[in-house]
N, C-alpha and C positions, 0 to 999 in steps of 0.2 A: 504494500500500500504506500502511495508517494502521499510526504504530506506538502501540507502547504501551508504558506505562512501570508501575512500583508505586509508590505514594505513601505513606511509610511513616510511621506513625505512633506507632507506642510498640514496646519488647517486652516480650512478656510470660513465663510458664510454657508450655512447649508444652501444647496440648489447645484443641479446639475452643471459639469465643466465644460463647455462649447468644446468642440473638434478635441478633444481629450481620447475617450476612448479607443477608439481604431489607435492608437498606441498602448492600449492595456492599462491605462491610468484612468480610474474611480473615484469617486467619494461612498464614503458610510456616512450616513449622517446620524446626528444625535441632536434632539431639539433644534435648536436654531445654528449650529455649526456641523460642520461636516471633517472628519479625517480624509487626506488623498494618498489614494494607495495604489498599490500595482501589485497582484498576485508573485509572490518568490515561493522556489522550493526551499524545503527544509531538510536538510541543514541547508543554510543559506552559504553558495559560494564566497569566499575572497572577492572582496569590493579590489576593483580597479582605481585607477586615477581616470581612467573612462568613466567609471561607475559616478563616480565624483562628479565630475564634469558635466553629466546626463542629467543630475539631480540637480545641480544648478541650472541649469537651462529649463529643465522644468519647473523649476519655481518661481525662477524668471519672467517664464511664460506667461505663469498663472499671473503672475502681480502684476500685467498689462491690462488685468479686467478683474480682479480681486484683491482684497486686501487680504494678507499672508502672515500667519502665522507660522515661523518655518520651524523644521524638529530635526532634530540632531542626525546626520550623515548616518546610514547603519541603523538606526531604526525597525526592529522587524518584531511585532505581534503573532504569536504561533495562534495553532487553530482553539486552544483553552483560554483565552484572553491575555495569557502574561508577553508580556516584554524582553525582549533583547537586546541589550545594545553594547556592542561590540566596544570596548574603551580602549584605547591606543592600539589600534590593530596596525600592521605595516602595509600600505597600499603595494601593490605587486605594480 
């Protein structure tokens, strides 16, 4: 069985993300905010400096039409609600 995790990225306003999807990037909402995330396996590979770089641009994105709360590089939620977050990893 593969599991899967969310890889969370910013939050924002709850409401759906324009042209987001068709790149794999969601929101979960909760009352009036929303988390943005993008399905990862688990274990979740070694972050790049690509990885890096993708996650900045997408949060970039997002703050041309959303105000942004951004979440720590490495961020990943498993399918039980807990949290992961990778603290001085070395980027490959």
């Amino acid at each position: 069985m593969d599991l899967e995790g969310k890889y969370i990225l910013c939050i924002v306003e709850a409401g759906p993300l324009a042209d987001m999807r068709e790149s794999g990037i969601y929101t979960i909402p909760y009352r009036d905010i929303a988390a943005v995330v993008r399905d990862v396996p688990l274990p979740a590979p070694q972050p790049t400096r690509q990885d890096l770089v993708s996650h900045l641009r997408t949060i970039e994105h997002i703050m041309t039409t959303r105000t942004v709360i951004p979440v720590v590089f490495g961020s990943i939620a498993d399918s039980d609600g807990g949290e992961r977050r990778p603290a001085g990893f070395p980027l490959r």
